[in-house]
C-alpha positions in Angstrom: -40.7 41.7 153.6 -43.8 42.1 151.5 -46.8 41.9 152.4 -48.8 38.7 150.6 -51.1 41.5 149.2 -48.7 42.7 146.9 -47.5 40.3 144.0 -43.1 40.0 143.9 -42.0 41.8 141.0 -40.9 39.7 138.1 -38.0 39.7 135.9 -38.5 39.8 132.4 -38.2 36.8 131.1 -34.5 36.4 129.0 -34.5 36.9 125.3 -33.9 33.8 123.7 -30.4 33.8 122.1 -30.4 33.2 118.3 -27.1 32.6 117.8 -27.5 29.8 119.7 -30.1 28.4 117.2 -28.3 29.0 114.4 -29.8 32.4 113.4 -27.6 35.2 112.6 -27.9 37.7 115.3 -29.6 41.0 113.4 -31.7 40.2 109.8 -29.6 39.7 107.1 -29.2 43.0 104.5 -31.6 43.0 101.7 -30.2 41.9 98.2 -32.4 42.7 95.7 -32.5 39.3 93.3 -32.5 40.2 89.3 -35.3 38.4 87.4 -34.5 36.6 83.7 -31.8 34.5 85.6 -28.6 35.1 87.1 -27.0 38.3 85.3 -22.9 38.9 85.3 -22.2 41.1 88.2 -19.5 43.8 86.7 -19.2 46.6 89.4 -17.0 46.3 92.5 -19.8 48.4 94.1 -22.2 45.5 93.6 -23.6 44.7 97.0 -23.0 41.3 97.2 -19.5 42.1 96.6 -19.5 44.5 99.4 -21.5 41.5 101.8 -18.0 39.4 101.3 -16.1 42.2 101.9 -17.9 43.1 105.1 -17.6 39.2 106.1 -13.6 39.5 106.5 -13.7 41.0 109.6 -15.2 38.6 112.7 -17.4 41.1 113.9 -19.2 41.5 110.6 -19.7 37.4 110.5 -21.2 37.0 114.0 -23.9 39.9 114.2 -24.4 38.3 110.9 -24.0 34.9 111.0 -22.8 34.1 108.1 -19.2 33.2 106.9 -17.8 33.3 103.4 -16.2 30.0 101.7 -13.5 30.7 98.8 -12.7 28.5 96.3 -13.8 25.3 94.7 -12.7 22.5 97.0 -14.7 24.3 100.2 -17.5 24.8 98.2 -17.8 21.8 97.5 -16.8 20.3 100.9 -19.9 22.7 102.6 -22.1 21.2 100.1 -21.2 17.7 100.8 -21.9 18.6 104.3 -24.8 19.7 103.8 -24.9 23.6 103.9 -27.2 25.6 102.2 -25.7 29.0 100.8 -27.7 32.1 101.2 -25.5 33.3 98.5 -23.5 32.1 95.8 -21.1 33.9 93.4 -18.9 32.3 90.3 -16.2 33.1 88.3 -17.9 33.4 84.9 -14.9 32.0 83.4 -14.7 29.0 85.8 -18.3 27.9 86.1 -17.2 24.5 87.9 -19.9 24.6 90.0 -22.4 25.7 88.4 -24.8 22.7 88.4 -24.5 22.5 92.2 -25.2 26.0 92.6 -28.1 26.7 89.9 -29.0 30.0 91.4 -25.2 31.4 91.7 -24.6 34.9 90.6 -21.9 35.3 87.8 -18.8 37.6 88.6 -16.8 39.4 85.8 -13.4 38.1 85.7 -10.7 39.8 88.0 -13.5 40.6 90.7 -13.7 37.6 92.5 -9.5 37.8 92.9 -10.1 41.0 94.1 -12.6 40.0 97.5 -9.3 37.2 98.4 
């Protein structure tokens, strides 16, 4: 028993969950963004190339929060529906997108094939 003197100990209050917002669970990594419009990524060490990479595996998509869509007819299906894409990478020799996705990143050919 304690006396009324003495105020009861509190629990900190819960952290509010961000997944359940929406929010990817840590910051998303930094990708520095090239100025004089979108250049042609070449390198396989290029880090947005290594984000997809890293989003195969589950873990890597939920402390993230984000998910990777291949191909045209998912693209396009997300975009219908609405979803904005914090990144977007083309084939530079299949730009089909390309007006739907005016700030898309430009992938030598072969790379892309690579990351599926």
């Amino acid at each position: 028993m304690r006396s009324p003197s003495r105020p009861r100990p509190r629990s900190p209050a819960p952290a509010p969950d961000r997944r359940a917002r929406g929010e990817p669970s840590r910051p998303l990594p930094a990708l520095p963004r090239l100025r004089g419009g979108p250049a042609l990524i070449t390198s396989a060490a290029n880090a947005r190339l290594k984000l997809v990479r890293r989003l195969r595996a589950r873990r890597a998509r939920e402390r993230l929060g984000l998910f990777a869509c291949e191909g045209e007819d998912l693209v396009e299906a997300a975009l219908d529906a609405g979803l904005v894409p914090v990144e977007a990478l083309l084939d530079a020799e299949r730009p089909a997108l390309a007006e739907r996705l005016p700030g898309a990143e430009r992938v030598a050919p072969g790379l892309l094939a690579e990351l599926s």
